[in-house]
C-alpha positions as CSV (number, residue, x, y, z in Angstrom):
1,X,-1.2,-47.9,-70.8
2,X,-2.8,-44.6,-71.8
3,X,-5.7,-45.0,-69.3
4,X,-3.0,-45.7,-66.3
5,X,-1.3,-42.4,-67.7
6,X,-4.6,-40.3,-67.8
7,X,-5.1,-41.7,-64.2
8,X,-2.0,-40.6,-62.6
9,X,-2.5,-37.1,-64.1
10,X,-5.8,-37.0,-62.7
11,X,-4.7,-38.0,-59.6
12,X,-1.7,-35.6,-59.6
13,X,-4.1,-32.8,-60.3
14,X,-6.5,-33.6,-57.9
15,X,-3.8,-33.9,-55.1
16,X,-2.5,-30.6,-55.6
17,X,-6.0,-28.9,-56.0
18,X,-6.1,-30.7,-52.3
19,X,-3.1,-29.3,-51.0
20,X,-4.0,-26.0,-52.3
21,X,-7.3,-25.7,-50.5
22,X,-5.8,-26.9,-47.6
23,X,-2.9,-24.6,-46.8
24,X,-5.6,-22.0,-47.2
25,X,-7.9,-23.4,-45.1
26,X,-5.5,-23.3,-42.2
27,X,-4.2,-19.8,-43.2
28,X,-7.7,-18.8,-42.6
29,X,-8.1,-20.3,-39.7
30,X,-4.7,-19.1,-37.9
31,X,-4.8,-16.2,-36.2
32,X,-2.5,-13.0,-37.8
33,X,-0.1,-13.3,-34.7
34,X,0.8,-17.0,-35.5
35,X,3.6,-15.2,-37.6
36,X,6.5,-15.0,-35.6
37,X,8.5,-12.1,-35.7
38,X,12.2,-12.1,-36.8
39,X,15.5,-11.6,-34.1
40,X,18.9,-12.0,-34.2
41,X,20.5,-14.9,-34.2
42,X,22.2,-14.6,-31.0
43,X,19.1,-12.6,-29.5
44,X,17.3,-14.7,-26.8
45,X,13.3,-15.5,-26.9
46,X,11.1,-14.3,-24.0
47,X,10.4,-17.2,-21.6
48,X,7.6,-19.3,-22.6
49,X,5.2,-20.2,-19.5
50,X,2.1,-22.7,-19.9
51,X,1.0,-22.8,-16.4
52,X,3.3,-23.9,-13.7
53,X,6.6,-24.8,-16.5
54,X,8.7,-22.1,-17.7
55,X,11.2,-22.5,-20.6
56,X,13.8,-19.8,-20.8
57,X,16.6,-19.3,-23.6
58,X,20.2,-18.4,-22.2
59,X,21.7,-14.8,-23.4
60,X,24.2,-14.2,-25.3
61,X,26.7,-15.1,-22.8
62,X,25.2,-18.3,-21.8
63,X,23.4,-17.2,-18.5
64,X,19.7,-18.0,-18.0
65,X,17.9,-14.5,-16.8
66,X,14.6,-14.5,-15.7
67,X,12.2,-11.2,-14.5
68,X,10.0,-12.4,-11.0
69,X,8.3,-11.5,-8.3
70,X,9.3,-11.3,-4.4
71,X,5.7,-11.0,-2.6
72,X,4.4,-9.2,-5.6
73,X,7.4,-6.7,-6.3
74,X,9.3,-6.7,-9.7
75,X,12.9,-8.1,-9.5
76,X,15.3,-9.9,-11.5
77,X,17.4,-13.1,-11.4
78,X,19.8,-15.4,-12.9
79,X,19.6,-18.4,-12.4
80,X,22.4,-20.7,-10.8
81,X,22.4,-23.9,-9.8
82,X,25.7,-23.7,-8.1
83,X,24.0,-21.2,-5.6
84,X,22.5,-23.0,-2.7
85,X,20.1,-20.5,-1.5
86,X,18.7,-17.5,-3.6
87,X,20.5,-14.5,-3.1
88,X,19.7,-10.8,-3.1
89,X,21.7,-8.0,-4.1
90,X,21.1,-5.4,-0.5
91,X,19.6,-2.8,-2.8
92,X,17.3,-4.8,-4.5
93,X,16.2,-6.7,-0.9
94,X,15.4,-3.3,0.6
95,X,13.1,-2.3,-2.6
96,X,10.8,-5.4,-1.6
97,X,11.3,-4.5,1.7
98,X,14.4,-6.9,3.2
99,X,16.2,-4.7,5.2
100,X,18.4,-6.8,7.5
101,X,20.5,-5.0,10.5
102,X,24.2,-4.9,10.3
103,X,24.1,-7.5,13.1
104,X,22.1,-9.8,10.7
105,X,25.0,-10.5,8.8
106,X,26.0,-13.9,10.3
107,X,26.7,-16.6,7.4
108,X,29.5,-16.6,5.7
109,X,29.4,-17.5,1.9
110,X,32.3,-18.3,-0.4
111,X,32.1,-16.8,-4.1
112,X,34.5,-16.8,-6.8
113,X,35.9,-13.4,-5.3
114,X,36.3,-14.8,-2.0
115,X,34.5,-15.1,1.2
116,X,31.9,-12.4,2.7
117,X,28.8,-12.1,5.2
118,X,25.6,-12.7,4.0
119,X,22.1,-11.9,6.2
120,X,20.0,-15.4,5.8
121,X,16.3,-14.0,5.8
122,X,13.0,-16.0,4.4
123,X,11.0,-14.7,1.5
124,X,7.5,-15.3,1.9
125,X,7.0,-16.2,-1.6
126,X,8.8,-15.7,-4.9
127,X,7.0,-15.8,-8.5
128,X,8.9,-16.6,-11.6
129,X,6.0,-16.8,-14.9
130,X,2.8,-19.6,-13.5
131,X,5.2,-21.2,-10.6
132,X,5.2,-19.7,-7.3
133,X,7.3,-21.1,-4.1
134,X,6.8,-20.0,-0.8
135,X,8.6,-19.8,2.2
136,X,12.1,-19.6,0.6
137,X,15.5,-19.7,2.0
138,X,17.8,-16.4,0.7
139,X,20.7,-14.8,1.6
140,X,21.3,-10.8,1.5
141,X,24.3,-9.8,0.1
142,X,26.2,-6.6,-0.1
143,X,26.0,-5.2,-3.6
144,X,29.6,-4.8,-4.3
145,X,29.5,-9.0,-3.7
146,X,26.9,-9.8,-6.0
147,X,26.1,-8.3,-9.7
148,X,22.9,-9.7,-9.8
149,X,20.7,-11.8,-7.7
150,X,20.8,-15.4,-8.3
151,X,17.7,-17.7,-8.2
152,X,19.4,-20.9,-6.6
153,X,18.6,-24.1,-5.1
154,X,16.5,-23.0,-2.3
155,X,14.3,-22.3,-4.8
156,X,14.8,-24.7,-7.5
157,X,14.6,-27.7,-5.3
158,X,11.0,-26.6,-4.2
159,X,10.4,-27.5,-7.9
160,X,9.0,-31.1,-9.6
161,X,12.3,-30.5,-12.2
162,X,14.6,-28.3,-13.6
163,X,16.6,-29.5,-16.3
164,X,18.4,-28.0,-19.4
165,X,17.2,-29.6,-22.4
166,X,17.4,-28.6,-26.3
167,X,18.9,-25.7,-25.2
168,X,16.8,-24.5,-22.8
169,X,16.5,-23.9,-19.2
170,X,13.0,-25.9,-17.9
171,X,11.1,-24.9,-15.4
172,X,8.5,-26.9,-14.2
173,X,6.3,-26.8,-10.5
C-alpha cells in the first residue's frame, strides 16, 4: 500500500512538472500578438478573411457591414439578402466613377419607403476581403432612397455560399 501511495505522488509530481514545461513551451513559441485585445461586449470584430471566405460579425443593431472595393475604389456596404441586385447610393457611384444620365433611370424598385427609379449599370468588378466578382449587376439609387449601399444577390449569388452560422455572416468564393 505505501509503495502504490509513493507511486501516485510521483506520478502526480511528474505530471504537473510536465504541464508546467509545457504551457511554457508554447508561450514561447506564440507570437506576442496571439493575445487578443479586449472590446465591448456588444462591439463587433473586424471581418476575418483567409483567402476567398470572409466571416463578418453583425453590429450592434444586427446588420452585417462590410468595407470593399468597386474597380479598386474604397466603398462600403451592408449586406442584404433581400436586395436582388447591389445597389449604390448616387454619390457614392459617381466617386468610383458611375455617373448615369437622368434618362438612365428606367427600373423601378420597390423599398420599404415606397417605389422609385433606379439606373441599372454593370460594375466591372467588386472586392469584399480575398473574394472578388466581376461583371456585377447594380442599381443606382438616389441618395435620399438609399442610406447605404447594399451588397445583394447579384453579388452574393456569384458566390460558392453564403450562410449565417454561429453568429456570423460567411462569406465564401
Amino acid at each position: 500500500m505505501r509503495q502504490i501511495l509513493i507511486l501516485a505522488i510521483a506520478v502526480l509530481a511528474i505530471g504537473g512538472f510536465v504541464a508546467r514545461y509545457a504551457d511554457t513551451a508554447v508561450a514561447v513559441n506564440q507570437p506576442a500578438a496571439a493575445v487578443a485585445p479586449t472590446r465591448a461586449v456588444n462591439e463587433p470584430r473586424a471581418p476575418v478573411s483567409s483567402g476567398r471566405s470572409l466571416m463578418l460579425d453583425a453590429n450592434p443593431a444586427g446588420h452585417f457591414e462590410v468595407e470593399g472595393r468597386i474597380d479598386g475604389r474604397r466603398i462600403d456596404f451592408m449586406v442584404d439578402t433581400g436586395a436582388s441586385t447591389v445597389a449604390l447610393r448616387e454619390s457614392d457611384a459617381a466617386r468610383v466613377g458611375i455617373r448615369p444620365m437622368r434618362a438612365d433611370y428606367t427600373a423601378t424598385v420597390s423599398t420599404a419607403n415606397g417605389k422609385i427609379k433606379g439606373a441599372p449599370a454593370k460594375i466591372e468588378r467588386i472586392e469584399i476581403g480575398g473574394i472578388t466578382v466581376y461583371d456585377v449587376q447594380a442599381l443606382v439609387l438616389p441618395d435620399t432612397a438609399l442610406n447605404v449601399n447594399l451588397l445583394g444577390v447579384s453579388f452574393l449569388s456569384r458566390l460558392k455560399r453564403y450562410e449565417y452560422a454561429g453568429g456570423r455572416l460567411v462569406l465564401e468564393q
